[in-house]
mmJSON file of the N, C-alpha and C atoms, coordinates in Angstrom:
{"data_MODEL":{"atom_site":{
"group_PDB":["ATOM","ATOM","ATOM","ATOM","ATOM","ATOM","ATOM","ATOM","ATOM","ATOM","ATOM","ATOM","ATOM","ATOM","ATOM","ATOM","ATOM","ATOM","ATOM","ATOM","ATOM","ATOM","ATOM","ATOM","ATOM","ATOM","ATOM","ATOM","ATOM","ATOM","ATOM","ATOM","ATOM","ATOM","ATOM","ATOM","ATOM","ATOM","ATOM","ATOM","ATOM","ATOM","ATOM","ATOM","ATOM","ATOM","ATOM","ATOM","ATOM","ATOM","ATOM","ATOM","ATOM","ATOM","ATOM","ATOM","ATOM","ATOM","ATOM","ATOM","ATOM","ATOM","ATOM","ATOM","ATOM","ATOM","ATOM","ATOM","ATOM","ATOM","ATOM","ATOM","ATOM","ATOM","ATOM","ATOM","ATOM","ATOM","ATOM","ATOM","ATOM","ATOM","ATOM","ATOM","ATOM","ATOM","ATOM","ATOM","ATOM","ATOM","ATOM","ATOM","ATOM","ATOM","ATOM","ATOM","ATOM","ATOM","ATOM","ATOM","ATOM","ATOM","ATOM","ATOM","ATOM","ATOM","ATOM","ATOM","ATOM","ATOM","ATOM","ATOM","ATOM","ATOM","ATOM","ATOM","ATOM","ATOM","ATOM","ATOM","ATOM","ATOM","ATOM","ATOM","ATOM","ATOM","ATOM","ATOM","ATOM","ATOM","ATOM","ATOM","ATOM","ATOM","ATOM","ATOM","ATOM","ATOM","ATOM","ATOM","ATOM","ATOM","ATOM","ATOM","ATOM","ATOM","ATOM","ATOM","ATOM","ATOM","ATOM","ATOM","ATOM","ATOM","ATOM","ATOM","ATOM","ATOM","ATOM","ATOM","ATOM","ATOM","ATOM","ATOM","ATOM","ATOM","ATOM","ATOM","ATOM","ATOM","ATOM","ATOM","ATOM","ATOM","ATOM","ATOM","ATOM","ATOM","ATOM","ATOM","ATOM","ATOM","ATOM","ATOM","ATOM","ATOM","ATOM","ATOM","ATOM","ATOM","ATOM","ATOM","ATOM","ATOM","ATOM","ATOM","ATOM","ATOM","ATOM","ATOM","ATOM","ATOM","ATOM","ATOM","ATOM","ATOM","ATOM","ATOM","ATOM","ATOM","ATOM","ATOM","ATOM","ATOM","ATOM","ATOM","ATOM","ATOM","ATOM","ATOM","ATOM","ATOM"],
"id":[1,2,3,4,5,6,7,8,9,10,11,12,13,14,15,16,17,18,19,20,21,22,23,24,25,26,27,28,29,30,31,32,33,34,35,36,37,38,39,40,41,42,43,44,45,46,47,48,49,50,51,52,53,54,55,56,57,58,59,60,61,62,63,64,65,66,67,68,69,70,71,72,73,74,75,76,77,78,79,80,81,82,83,84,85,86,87,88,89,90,91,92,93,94,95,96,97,98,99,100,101,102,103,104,105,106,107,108,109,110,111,112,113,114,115,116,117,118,119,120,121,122,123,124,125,126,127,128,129,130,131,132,133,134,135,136,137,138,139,140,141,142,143,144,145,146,147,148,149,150,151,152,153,154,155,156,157,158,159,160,161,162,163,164,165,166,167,168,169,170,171,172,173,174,175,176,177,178,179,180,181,182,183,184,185,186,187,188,189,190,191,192,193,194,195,196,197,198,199,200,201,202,203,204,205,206,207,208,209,210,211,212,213,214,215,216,217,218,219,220,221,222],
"type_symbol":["N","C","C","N","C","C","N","C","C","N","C","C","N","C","C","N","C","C","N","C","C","N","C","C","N","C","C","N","C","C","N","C","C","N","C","C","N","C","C","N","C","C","N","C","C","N","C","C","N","C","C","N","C","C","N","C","C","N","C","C","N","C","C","N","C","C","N","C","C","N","C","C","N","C","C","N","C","C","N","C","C","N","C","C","N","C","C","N","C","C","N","C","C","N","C","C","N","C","C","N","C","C","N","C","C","N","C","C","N","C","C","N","C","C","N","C","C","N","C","C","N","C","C","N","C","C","N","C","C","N","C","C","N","C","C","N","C","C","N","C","C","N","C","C","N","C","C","N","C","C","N","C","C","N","C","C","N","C","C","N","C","C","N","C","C","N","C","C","N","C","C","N","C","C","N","C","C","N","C","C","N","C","C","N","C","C","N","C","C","N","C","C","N","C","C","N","C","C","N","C","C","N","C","C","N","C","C","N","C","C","N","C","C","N","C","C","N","C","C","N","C","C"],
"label_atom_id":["N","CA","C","N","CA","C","N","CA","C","N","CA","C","N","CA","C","N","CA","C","N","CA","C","N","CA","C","N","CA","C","N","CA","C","N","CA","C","N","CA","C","N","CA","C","N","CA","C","N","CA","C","N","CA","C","N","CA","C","N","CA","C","N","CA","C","N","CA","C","N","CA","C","N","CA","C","N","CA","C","N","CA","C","N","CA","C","N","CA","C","N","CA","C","N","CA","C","N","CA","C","N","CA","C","N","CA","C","N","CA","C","N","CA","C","N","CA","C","N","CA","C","N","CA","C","N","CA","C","N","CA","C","N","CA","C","N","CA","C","N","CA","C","N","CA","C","N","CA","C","N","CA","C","N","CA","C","N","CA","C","N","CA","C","N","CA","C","N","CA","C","N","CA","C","N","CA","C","N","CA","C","N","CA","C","N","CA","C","N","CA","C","N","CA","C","N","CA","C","N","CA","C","N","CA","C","N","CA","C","N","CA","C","N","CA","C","N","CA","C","N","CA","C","N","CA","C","N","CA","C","N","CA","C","N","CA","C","N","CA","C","N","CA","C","N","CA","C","N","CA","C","N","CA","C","N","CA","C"],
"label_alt_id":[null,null,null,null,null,null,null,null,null,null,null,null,null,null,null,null,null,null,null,null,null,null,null,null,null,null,null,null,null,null,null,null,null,null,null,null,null,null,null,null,null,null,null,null,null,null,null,null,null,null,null,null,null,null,null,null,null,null,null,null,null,null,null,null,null,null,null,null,null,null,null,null,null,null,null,null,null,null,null,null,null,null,null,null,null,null,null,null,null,null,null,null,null,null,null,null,null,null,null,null,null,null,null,null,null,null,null,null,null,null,null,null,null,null,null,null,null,null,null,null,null,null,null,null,null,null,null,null,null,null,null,null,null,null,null,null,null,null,null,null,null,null,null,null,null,null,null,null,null,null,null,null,null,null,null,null,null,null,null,null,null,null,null,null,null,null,null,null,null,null,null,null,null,null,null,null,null,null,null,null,null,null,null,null,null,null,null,null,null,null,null,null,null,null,null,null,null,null,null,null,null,null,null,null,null,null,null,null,null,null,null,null,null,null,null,null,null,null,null,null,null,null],
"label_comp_id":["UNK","UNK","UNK","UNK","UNK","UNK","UNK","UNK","UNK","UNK","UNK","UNK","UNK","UNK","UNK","UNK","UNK","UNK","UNK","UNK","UNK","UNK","UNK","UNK","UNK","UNK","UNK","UNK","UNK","UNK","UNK","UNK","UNK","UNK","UNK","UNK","UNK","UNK","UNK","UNK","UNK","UNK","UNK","UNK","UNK","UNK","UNK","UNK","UNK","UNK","UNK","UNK","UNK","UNK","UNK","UNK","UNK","UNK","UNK","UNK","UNK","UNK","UNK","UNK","UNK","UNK","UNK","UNK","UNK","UNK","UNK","UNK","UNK","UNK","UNK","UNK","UNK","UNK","UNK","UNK","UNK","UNK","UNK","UNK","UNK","UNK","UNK","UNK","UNK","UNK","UNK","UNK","UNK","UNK","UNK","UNK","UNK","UNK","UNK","UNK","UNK","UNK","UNK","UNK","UNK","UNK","UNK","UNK","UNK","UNK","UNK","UNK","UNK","UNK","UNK","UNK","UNK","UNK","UNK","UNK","UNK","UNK","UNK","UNK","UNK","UNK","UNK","UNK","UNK","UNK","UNK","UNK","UNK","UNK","UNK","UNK","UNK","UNK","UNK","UNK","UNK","UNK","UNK","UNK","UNK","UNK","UNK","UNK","UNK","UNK","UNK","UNK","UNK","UNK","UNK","UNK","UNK","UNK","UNK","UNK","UNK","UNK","UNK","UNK","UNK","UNK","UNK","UNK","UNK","UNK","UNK","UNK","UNK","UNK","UNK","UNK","UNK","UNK","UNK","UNK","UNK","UNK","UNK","UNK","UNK","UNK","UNK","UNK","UNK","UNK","UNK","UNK","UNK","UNK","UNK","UNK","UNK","UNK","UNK","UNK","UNK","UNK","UNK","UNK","UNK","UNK","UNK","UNK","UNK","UNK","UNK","UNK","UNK","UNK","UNK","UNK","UNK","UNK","UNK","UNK","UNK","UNK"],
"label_asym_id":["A","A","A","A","A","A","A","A","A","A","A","A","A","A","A","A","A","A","A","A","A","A","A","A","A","A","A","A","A","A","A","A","A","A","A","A","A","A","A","A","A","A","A","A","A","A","A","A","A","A","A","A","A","A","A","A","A","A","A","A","A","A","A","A","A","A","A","A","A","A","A","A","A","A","A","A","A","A","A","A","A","A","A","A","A","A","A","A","A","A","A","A","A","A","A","A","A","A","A","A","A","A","A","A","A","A","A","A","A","A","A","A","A","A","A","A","A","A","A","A","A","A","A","A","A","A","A","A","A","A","A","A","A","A","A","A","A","A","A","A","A","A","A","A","A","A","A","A","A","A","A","A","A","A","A","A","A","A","A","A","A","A","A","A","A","A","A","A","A","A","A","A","A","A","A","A","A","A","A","A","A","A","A","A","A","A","A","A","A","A","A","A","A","A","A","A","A","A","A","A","A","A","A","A","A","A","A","A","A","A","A","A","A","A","A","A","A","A","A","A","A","A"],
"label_entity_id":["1","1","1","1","1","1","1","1","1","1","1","1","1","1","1","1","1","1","1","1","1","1","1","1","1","1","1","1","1","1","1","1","1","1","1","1","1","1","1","1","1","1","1","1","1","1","1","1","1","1","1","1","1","1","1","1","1","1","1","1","1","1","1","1","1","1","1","1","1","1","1","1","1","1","1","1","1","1","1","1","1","1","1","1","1","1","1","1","1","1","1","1","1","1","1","1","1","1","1","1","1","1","1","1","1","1","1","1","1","1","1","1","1","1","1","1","1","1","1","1","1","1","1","1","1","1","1","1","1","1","1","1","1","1","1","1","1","1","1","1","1","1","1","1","1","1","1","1","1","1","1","1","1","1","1","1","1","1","1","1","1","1","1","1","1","1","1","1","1","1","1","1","1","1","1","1","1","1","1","1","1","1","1","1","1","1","1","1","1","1","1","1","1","1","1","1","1","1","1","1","1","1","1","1","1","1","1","1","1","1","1","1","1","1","1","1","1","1","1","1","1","1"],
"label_seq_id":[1,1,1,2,2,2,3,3,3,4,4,4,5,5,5,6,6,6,7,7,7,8,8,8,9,9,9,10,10,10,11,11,11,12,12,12,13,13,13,14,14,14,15,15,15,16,16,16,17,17,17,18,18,18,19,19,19,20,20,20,21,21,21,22,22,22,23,23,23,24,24,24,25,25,25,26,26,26,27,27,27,28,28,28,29,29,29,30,30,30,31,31,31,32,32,32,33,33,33,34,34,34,35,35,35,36,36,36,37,37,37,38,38,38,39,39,39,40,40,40,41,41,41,42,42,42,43,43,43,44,44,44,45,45,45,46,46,46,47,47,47,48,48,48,49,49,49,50,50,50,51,51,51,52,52,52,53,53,53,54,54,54,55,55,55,56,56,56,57,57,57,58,58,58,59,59,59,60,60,60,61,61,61,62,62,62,63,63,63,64,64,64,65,65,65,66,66,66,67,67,67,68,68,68,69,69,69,70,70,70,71,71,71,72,72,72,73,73,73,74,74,74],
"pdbx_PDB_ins_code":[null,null,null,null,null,null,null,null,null,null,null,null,null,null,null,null,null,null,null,null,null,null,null,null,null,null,null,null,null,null,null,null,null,null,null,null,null,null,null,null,null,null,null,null,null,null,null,null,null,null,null,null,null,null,null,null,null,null,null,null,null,null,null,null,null,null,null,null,null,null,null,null,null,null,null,null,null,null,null,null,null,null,null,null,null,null,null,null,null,null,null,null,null,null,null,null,null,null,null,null,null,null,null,null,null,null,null,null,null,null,null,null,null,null,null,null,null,null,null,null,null,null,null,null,null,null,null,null,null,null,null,null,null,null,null,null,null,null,null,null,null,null,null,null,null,null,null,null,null,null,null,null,null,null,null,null,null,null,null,null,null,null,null,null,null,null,null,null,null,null,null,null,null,null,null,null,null,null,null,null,null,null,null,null,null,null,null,null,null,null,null,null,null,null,null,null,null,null,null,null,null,null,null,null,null,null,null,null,null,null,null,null,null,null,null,null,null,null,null,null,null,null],
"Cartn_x":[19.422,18.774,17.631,17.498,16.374,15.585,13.9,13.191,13.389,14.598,14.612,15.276,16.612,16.936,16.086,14.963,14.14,13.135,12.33,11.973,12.485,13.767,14.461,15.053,14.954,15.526,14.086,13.074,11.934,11.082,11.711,11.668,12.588,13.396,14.918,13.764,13.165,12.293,11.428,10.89,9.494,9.668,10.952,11.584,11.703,12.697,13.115,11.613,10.787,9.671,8.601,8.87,8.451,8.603,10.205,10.987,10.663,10.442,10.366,9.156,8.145,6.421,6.428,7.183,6.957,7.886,8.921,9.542,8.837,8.171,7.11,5.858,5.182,3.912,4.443,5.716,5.856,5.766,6.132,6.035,7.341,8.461,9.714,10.574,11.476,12.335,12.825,12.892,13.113,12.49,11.179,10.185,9.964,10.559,10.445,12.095,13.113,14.301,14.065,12.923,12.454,11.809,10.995,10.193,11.257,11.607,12.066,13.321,14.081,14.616,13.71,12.332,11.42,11.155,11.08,10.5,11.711,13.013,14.918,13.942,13.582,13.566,13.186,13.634,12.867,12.097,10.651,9.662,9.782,9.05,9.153,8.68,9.341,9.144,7.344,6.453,5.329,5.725,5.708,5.454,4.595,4.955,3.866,4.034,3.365,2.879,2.921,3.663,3.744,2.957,2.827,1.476,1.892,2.911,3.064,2.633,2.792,2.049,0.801,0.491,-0.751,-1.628,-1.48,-1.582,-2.122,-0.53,-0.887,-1.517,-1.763,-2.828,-4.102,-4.53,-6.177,-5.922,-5.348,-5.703,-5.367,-4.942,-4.981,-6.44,-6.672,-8.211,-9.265,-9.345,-10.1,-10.006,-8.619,-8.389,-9.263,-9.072,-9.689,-11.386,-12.203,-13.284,-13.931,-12.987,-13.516,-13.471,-12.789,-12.811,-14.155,-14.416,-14.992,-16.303,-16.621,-18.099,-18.301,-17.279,-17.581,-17.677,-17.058,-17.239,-18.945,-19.163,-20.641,-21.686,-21.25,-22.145,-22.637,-21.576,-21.961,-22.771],
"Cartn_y":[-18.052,-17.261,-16.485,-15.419,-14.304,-14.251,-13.74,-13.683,-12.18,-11.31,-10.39,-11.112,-11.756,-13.016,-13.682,-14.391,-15.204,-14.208,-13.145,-12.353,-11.94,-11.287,-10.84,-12.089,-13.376,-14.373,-14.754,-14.5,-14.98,-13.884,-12.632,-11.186,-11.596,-12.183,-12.62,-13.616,-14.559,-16.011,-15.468,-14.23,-14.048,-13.364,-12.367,-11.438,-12.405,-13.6,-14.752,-15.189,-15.255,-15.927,-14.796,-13.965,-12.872,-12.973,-12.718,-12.316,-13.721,-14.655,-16.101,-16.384,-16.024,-16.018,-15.014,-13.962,-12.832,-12.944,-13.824,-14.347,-15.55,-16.267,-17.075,-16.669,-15.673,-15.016,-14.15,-13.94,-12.945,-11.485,-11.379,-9.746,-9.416,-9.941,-9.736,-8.091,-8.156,-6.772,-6.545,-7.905,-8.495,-7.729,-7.823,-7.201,-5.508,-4.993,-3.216,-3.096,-3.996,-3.747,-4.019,-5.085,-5.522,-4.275,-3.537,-2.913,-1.444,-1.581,-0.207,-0.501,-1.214,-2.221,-2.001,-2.344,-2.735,-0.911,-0.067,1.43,1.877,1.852,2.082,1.606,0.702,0.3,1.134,1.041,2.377,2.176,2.831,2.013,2.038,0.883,0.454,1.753,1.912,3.469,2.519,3.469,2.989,2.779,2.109,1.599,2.255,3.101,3.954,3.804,3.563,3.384,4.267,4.351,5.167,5.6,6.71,6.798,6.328,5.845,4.917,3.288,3.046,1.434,1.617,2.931,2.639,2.781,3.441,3.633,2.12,1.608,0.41,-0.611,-0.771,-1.621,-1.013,-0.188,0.607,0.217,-0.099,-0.425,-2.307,-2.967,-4.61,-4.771,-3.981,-3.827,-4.003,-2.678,-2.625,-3.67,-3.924,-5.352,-6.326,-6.752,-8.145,-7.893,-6.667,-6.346,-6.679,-6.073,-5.742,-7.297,-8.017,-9.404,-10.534,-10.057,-10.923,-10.199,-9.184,-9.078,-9.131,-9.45,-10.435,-11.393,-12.409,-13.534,-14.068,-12.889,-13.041,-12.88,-11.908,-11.927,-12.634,-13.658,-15.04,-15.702],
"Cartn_z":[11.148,10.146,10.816,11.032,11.313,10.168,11.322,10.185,8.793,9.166,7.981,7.042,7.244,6.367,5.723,6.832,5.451,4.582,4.92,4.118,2.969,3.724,1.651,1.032,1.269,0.594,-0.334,0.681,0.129,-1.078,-0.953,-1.539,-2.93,-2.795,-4.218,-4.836,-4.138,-5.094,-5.5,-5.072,-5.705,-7.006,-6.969,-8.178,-8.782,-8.914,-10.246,-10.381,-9.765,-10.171,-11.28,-10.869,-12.031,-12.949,-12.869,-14.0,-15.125,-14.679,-15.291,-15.832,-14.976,-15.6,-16.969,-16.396,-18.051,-18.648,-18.823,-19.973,-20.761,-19.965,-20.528,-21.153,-20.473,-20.666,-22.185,-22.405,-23.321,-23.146,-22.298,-21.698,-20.92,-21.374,-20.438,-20.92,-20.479,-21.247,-22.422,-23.308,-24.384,-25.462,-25.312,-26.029,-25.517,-24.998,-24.93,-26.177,-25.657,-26.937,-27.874,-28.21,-30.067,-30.355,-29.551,-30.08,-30.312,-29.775,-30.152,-31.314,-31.846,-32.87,-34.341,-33.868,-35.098,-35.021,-34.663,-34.407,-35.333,-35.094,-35.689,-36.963,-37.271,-39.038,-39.882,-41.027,-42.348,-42.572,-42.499,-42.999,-45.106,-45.436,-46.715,-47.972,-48.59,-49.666,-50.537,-50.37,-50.815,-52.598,-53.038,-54.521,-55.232,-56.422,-57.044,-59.024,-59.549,-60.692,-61.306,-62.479,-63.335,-64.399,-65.379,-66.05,-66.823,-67.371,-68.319,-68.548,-67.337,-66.74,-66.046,-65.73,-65.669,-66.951,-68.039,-69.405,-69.959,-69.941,-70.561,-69.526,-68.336,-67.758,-68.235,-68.532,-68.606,-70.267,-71.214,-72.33,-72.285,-71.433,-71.269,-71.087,-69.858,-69.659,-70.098,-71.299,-72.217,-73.568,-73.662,-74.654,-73.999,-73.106,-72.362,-72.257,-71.666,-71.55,-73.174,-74.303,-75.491,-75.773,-75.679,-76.189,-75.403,-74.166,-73.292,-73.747,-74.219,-74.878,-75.977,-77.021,-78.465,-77.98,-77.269,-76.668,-76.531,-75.837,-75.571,-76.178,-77.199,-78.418,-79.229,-79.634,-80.458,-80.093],
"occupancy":[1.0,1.0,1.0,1.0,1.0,1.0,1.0,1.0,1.0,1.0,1.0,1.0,1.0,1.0,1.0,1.0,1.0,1.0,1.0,1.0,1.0,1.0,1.0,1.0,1.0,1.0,1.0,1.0,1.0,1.0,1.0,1.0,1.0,1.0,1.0,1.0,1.0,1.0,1.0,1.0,1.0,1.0,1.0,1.0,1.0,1.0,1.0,1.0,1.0,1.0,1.0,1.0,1.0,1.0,1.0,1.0,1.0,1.0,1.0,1.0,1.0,1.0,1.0,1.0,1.0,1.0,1.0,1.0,1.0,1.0,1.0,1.0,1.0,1.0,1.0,1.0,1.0,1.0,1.0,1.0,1.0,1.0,1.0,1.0,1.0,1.0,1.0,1.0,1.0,1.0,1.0,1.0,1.0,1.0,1.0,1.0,1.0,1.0,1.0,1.0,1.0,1.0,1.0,1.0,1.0,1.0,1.0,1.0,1.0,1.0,1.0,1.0,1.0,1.0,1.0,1.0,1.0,1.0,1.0,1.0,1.0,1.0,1.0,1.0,1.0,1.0,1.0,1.0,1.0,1.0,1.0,1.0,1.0,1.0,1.0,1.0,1.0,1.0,1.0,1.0,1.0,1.0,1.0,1.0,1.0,1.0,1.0,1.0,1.0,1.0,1.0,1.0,1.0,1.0,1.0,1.0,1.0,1.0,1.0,1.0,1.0,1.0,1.0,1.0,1.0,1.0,1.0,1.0,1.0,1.0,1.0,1.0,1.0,1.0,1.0,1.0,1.0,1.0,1.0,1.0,1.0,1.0,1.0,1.0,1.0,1.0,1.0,1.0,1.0,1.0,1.0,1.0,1.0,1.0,1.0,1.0,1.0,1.0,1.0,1.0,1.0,1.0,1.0,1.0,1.0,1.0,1.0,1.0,1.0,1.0,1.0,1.0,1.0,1.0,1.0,1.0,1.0,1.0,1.0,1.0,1.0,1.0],
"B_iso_or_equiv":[0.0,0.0,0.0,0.0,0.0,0.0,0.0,0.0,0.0,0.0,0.0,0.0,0.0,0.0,0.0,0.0,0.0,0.0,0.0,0.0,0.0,0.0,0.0,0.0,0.0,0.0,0.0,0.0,0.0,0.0,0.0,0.0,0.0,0.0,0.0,0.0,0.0,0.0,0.0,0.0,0.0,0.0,0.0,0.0,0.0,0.0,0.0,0.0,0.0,0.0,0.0,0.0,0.0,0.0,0.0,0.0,0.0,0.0,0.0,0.0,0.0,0.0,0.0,0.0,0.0,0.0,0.0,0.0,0.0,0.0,0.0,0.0,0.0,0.0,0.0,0.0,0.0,0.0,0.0,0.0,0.0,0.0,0.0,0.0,0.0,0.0,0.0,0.0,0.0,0.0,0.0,0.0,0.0,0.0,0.0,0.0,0.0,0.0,0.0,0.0,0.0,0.0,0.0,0.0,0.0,0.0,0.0,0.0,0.0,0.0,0.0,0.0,0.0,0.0,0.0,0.0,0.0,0.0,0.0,0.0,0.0,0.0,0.0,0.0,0.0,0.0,0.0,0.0,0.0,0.0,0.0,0.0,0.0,0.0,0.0,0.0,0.0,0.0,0.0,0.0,0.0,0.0,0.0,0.0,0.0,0.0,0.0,0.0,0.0,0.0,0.0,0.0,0.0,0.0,0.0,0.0,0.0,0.0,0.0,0.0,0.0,0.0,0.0,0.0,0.0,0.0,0.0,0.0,0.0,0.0,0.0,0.0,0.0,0.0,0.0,0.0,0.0,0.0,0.0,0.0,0.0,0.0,0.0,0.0,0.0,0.0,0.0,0.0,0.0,0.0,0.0,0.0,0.0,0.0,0.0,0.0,0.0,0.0,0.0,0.0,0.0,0.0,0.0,0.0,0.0,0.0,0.0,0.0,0.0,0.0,0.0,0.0,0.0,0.0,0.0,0.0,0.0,0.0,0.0,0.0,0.0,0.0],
"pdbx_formal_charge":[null,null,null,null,null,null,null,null,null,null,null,null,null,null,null,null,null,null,null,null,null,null,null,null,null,null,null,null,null,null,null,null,null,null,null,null,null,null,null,null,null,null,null,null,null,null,null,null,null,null,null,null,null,null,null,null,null,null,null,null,null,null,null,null,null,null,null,null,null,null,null,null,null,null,null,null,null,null,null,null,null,null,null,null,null,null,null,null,null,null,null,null,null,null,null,null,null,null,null,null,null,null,null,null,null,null,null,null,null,null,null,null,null,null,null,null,null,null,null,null,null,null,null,null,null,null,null,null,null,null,null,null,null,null,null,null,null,null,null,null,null,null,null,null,null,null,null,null,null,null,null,null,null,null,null,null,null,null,null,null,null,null,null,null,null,null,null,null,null,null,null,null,null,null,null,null,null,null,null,null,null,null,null,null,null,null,null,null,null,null,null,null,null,null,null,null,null,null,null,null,null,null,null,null,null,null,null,null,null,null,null,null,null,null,null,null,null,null,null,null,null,null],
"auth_seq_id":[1,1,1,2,2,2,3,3,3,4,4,4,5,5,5,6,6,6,7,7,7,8,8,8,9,9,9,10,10,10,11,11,11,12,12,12,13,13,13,14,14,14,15,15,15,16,16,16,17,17,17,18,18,18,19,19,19,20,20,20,21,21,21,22,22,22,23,23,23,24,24,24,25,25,25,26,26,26,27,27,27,28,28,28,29,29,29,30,30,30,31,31,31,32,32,32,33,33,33,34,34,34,35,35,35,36,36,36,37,37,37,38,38,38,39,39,39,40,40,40,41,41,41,42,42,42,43,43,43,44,44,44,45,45,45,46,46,46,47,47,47,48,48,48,49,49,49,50,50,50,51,51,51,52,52,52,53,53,53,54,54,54,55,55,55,56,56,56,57,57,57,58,58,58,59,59,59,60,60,60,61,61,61,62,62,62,63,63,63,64,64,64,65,65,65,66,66,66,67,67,67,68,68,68,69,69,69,70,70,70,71,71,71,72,72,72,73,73,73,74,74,74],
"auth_comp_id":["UNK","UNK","UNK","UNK","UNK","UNK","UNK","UNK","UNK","UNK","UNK","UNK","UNK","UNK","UNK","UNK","UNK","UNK","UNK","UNK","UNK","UNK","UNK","UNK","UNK","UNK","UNK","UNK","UNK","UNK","UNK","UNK","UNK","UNK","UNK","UNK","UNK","UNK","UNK","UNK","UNK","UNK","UNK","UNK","UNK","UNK","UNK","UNK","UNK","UNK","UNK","UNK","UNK","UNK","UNK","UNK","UNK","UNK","UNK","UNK","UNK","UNK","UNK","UNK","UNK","UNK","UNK","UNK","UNK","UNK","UNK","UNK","UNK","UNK","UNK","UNK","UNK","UNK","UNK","UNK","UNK","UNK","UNK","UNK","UNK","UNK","UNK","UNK","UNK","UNK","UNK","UNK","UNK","UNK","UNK","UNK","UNK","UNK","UNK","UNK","UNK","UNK","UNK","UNK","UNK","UNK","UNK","UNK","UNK","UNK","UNK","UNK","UNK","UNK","UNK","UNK","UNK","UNK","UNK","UNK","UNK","UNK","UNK","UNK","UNK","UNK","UNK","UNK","UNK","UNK","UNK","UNK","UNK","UNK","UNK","UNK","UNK","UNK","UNK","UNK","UNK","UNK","UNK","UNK","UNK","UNK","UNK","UNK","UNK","UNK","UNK","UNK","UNK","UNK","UNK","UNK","UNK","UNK","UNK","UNK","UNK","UNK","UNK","UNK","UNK","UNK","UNK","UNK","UNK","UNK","UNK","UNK","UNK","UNK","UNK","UNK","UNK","UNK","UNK","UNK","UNK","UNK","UNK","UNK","UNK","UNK","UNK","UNK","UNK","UNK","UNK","UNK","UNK","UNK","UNK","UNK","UNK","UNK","UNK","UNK","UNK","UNK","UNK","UNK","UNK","UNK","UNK","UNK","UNK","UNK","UNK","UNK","UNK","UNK","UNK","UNK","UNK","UNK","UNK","UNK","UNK","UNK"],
"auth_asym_id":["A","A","A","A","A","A","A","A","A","A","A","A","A","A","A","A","A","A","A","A","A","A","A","A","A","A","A","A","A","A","A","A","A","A","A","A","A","A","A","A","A","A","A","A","A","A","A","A","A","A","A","A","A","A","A","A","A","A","A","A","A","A","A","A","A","A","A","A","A","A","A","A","A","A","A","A","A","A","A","A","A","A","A","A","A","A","A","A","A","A","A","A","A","A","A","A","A","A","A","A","A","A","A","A","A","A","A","A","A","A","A","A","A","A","A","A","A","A","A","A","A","A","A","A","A","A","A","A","A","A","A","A","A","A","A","A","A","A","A","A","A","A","A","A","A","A","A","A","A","A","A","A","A","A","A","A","A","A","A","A","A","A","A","A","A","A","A","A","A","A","A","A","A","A","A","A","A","A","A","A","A","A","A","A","A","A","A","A","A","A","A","A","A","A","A","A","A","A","A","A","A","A","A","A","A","A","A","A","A","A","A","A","A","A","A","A","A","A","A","A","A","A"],
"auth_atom_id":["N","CA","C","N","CA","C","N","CA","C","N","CA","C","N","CA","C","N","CA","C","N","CA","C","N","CA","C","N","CA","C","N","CA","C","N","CA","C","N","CA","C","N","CA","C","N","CA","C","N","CA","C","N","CA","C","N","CA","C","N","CA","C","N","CA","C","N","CA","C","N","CA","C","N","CA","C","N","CA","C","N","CA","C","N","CA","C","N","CA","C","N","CA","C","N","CA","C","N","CA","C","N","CA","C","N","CA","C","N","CA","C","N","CA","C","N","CA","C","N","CA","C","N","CA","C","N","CA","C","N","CA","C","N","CA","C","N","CA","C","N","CA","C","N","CA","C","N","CA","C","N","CA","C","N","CA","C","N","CA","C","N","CA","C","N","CA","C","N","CA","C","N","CA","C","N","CA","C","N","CA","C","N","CA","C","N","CA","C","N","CA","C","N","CA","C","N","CA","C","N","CA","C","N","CA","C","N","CA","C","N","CA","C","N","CA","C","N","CA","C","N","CA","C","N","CA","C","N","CA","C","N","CA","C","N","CA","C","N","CA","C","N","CA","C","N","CA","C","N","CA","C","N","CA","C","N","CA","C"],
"pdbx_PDB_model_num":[1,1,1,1,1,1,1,1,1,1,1,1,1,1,1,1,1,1,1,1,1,1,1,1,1,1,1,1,1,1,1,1,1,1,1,1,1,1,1,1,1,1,1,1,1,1,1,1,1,1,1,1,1,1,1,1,1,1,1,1,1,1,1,1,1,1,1,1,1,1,1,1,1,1,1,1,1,1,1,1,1,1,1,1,1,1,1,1,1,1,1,1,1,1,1,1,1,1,1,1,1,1,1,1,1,1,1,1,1,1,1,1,1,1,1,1,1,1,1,1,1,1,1,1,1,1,1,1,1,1,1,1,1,1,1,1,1,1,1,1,1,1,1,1,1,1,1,1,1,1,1,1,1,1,1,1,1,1,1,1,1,1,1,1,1,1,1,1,1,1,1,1,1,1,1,1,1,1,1,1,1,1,1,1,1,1,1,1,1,1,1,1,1,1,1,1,1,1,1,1,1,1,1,1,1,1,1,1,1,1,1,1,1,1,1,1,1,1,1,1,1,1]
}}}
């Protein structure tokens, strides 16, 4: 075995040893394909309130407000 033999053998252990720390560390190639996976997703349609429900929440409101200061009146 020559020493260019043991160099690139010793050049191959140090790559698996990489590759193995940042699969542990959490930083492997794994995570550049999730991310771009989670990027592909739709983001979620924002949820919007109608003036009809918002209508009737602003008069629950005022039901509950109007009751909680007779309450207090007594």
């Amino acid at each position: 075995m020559g020493v260019s033999e043991i160099l690139s053998q010793i050049d191959r252990e140090i790559a698996l040893l990489q590759q193995a720390r940042a699969l542990l560390a959490g930083s492997g190639a794994q995570t550049k394909k999730s991310t771009a996976a989670a990027a592909a997703k739709p983001a979620k349609k924002k949820r919007r309130l109608s003036p009809e429900g918002r209508k009737r929440i602003a008069e629950a409101v005022k039901r509950r407000w109007a009751e909680q200061r007779k309450a207090a009146g007594k």
